[in-house]
N, C-alpha and C positions, 0 to 999 in steps of 0.2 A: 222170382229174384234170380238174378245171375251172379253163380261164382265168380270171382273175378281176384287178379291177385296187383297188389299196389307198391309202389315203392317209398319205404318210409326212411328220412336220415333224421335221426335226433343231433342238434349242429352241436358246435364246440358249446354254449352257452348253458345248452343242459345239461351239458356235461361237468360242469365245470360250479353248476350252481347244486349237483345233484340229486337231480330230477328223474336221471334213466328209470328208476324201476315205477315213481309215480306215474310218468304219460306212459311203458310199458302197459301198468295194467288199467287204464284209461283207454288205452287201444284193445286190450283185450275186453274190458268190458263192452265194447262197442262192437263187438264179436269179432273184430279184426285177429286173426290166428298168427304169431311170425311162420314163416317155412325157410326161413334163410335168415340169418344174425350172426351180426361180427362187430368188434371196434374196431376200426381203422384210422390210420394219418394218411390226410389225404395232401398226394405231393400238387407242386401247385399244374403240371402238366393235366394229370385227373380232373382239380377241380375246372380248369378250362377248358376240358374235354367234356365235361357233365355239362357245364352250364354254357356252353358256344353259344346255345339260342337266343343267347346275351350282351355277345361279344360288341356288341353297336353300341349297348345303350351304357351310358352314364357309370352306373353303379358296378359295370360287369369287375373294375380292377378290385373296386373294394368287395365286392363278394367273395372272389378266388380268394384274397387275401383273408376274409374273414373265414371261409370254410377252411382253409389249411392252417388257420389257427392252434389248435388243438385237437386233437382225437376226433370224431364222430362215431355212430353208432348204427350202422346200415341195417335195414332191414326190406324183406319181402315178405306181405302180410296178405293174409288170405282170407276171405269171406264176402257175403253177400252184397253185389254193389261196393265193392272195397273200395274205389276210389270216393264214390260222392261220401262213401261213411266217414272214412279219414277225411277229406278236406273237413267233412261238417264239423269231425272232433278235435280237428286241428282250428277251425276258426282263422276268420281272414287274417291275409297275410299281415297287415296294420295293428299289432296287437291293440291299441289304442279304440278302434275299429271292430273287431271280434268281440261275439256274444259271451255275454258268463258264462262262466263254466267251458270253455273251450280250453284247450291247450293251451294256446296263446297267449290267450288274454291273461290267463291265471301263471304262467311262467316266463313268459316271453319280453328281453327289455328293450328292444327297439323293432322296425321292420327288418333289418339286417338279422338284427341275435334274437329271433323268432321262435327259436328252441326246435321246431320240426321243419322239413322239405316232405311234402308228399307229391305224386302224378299227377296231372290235372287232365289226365284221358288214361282210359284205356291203353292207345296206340302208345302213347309215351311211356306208359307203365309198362310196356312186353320192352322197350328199346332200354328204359333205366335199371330194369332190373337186370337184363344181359351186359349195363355196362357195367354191374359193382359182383354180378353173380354166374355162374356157371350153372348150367341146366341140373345138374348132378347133387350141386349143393342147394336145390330147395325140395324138402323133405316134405311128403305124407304121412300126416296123423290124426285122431279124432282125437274132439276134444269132450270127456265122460264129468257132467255135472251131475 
C-alpha cells in the first residue's frame, strides 16, 4: 500500500447540520489521519480559484456561491491509498446515488450540499493541498491504538 496524502473540505452543509466531528471520525476510522485542519470562509476569489477546472460548465457560479456560503472545514489527511479510501467513504458525488453507509448518502442533501470535497488523484491532491496549506502546516504523528 502507498502512503499517500488527500485533500478533504467538509462544505458549509455539514457544517451547518453538525456533522464535523461524525464524518471526522468516519475518516479516521477508515485510517484516514488529518496532518493539516482549520475552519475557514472561503472568499469567493478562493473558491474560483479551487474549483477553475469548472469555470465552463453550468454549475461552476452556483458552486462558488454555495462553497463561500458559510465556513468550511479544510483538511489534509494521511494514509494508505488516501484518496481512493476517502472517495470510497465519501461515496458518490449524487448523494441519492451513493452506497449506505457512505458520507453522502447518510448526511448529504443535494449534489451541490454533499457535505464533503475530497481529490480525485493523487496529482490533484499534492496541487489542492498547497492551495489551502503551507508545507510547514501539515504535521507528523503516529497514531497509538
Amino acid at each position: 500500500m502507498a502512503l499517500e496524502r488527500t485533500l478533504s473540505i467538509l462544505k458549509p452543509d455539514c457544517l451547518q447540520s453538525g456533522a464535523i466531528g461524525q464524518v471526522v471520525a468516519r475518516l479516521e476510522a477508515a485510517g484516514l489521519k488529518p496532518v493539516a485542519m482549520r475552519m475557514h470562509q472561503l472568499t469567493t476569489s478562493e473558491a474560483e480559484g479551487f474549483y477553475a477546472v469548472h469555470r465552463e460548465r453550468p454549475f461552476f457560479r452556483s458552486l462558488v456561491s454555495y462553497m463561500t456560503s458559510g465556513p468550511v472545514v479544510l483538511m489534509a489527511l494521511e494514509g494508505d491509498n488516501a484518496v481512493a479510501k476517502n472517495r470510497e467513504v465519501m461515496g458518490a458525488t449524487d448523494p441519492a446515488k451513493a452506497a449506505p453507509g457512505t458520507i453522502r448518502r447518510d448526511f448529504a442533501k443535494s449534489i451541490e450540499a454533499n457535505t464533503v470535497h475530497g481529490s480525485d488523484s493523487t496529482d490533484n491532491a499534492k496541487i489542492e493541498i498547497a492551495y489551502f496549506f503551507r508545507a510547514t502546516e501539515l504535521v507528523k504523528y503516529d497514531v497509538k491504538r
